[in-house]
Each structure stands twice: as C-alpha cells, then as structure tokens.
N, C-alpha and C positions, 0 to 999 in steps of 0.2 A: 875580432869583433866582440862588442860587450853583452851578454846578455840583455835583451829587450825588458826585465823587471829594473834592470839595473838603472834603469836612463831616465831622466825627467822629461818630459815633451815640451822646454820651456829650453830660449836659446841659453847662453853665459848674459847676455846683457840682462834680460828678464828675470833669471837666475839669483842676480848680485840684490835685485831690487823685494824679492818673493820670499814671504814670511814662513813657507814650507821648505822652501831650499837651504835658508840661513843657520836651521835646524838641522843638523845631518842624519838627526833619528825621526824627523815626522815624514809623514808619507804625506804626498799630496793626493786630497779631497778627491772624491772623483766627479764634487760639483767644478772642479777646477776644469776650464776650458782645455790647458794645454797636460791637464792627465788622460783623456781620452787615447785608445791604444789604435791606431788603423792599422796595423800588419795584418795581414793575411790569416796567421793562424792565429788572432784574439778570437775566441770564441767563449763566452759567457756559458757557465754551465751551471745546473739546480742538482747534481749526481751527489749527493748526500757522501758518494765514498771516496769522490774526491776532495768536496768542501770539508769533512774531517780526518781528513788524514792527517797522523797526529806526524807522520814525518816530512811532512813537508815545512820546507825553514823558510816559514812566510815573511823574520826578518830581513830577508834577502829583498823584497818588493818594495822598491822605495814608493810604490803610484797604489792606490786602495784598490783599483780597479782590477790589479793583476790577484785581488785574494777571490774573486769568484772567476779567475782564465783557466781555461780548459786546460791550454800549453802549460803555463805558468804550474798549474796544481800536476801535471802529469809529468813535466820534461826539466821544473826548476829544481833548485835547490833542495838537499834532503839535509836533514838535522844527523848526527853521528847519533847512535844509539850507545847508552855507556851501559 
C-alpha cells in the first residue's frame, strides 16, 4: 500500500491530461478539486512544532494540502540528518 502523500486524487486518464502531473516535481494546488485528502486521518493542523519541523521531507508530498496534515507532518517521511 503507497503512502497517502505519495498519490494524486486524479485517475491515469485525468493524470495524462493535468499540467501538475505532467511535472513529476509540482505538487498539486490544493485549489485543485481532485487534491482534496478524504482519509480518515487528514487532519489540518496550526501546531507551529509540527508545521516547522525542519525534519520532515516535505518533498515526499506530491498534493500541497498534505504540508499543513497532522498524519502527514507526524507519521511521513523524515529527511537523513548528515
């Protein structure tokens, strides 16, 4: 199972056609209809110590909406510290 930051909310047909998927480094908008997150645990969160925490490897989040998720900021991806 892929990570939920990992996934576009947009099928392969819509995908082929979408000027954010064509790009493999842009995130999709979160004015875009199909970035909205419905899982369960998206939860928006304003916690200062999770919005900056400098180890989380927010280029992991292909959708904008997963850089202010509770899950996303707590349970994703961490950068290696050298």
């Amino acid at each position: 199972m892929s990570a939920c930051w990992s996934l576009r909310g947009c099928d392969e047909d819509l995908q082929s056609k979408c000027p954010h998927a064509s790009v493999a480094t842009e995130r999709c908008p979160a004015e875009c209809y199909y970035a909205k997150c419905d899982r369960p645990q998206h939860r928006v969160t304003s916690d200062p110590a999770l919005i900056f925490d400098p180890d989380v490897d927010r280029d992991a989040a292909i959708k904008d909406v997963c850089l202010s998720c509770e899950f996303f900021l707590a349970k994703g991806p961490r950068r290696e510290r050298v």
